[in-house]
C-alpha positions in Angstrom: 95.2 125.3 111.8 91.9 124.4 113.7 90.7 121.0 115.0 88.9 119.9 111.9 92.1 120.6 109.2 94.1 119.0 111.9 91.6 115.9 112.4 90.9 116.0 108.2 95.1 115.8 108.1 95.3 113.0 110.6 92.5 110.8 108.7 94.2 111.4 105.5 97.5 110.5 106.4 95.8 106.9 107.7 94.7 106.2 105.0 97.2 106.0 103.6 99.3 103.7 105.9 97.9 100.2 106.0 99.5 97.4 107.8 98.5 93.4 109.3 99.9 92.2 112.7 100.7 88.8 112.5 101.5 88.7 116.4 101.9 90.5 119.2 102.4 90.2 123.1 102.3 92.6 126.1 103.0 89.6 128.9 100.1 91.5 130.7 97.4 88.9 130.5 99.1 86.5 132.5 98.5 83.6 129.9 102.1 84.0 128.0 102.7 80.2 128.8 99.2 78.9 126.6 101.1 81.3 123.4 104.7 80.7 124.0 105.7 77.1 124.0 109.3 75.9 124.5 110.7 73.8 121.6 110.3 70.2 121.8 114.2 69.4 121.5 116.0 69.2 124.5 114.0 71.1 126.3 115.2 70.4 130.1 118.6 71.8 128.6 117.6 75.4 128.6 117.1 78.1 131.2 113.8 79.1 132.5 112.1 82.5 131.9 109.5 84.9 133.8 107.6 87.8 133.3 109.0 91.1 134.6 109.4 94.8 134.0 112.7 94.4 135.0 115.3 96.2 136.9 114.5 99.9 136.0 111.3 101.2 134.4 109.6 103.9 133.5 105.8 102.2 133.4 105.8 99.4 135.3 103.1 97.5 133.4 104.1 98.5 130.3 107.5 97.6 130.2 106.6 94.3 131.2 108.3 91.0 129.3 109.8 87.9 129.4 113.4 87.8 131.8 115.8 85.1 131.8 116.5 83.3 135.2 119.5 81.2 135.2 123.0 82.1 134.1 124.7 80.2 131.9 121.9 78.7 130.1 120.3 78.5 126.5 117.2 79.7 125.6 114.5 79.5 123.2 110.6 79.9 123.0 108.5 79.5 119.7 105.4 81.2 119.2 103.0 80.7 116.2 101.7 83.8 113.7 97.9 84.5 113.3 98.4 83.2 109.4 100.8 82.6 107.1 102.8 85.8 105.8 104.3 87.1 102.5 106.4 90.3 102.0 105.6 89.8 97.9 104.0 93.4 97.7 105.2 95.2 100.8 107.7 95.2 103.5 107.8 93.1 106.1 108.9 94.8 109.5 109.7 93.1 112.6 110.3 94.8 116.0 111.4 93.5 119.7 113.4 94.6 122.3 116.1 93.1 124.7 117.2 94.9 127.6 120.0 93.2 129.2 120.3 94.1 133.0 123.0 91.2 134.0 127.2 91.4 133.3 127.7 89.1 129.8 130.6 87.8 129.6 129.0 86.4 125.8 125.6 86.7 124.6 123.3 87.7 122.6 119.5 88.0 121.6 118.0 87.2 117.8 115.0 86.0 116.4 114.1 83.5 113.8 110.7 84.0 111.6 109.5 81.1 110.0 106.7 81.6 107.0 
C-alpha cells in the first residue's frame, strides 16, 4: 500500500466515526479550581485534593490529575457538561481513570452523570 491508499483509508474510516465531547480535563492549565467546584453540602466535611502526576509515571505532564490529600476523608467535586446530553440515537461512553497509590483499608472511586 502507498501513502495516498493509506491516507484515502484513514479519511474513510473518519468518516465514518462521529462523536461530541461534552467535557474534558487534562489538569494542565492550572485553572481546574474555576471548572471543578466542590458541592455546596457539607463541604468543610470532605478531604482536599491537588493536581499531580502521581507517584510513578511514564509522562510527567500527561499523566497529570487530581490526588487526594488526607486519609480518611470523603470526597466529591462536580463539574458541569458543555450542554445538555442524550444517548436517544447513539451510545453514550464515559471514560476516567483512578490510580490508587496509598494502602485502602475501604474505598473506592465512581462517578455520577447528571443530564
Amino acid at each position: 500500500m502507498n501513502l495516498a491508499s493509506i491516507s484515502a483509508a484513514i479519511l474513510a474510516t473518519c468518516s465514518l466515526v462521529s462523536s461530541k465531547v461534552f467535557l474534558s480535563e487534562s489538569f494542565d492549565d492550572g485553572e481546574w479550581k474555576s471548572v471543578w467546584k466542590v458541592p455546596s453540602q457539607n463541604p468543610n466535611q470532605l478531604g482536599a485534593w491537588e493536581v499531580s502526576s502521581g507517584k510513578f509515571y511514564a509522562d510527567e505532564r500527561v499523566s497529570r490529575g487530581l490526588r487526594t490529600l488526607d486519609d480518611m476523608h470523603f470526597y466529591a467535586l462536580t463539574a458541569p457538561l458543555k450542554e445538555r446530553f442524550t444517548n436517544k440515537d447513539g451510545d453514550l461512553v464515559i471514560q476516567f481513570s483512578a490510580k490508587n497509590e496509598q494502602s485502602l483499608n475501604c474505598g473506592g472511586a465512581y462517578i455520577k452523570v447528571n443530564p
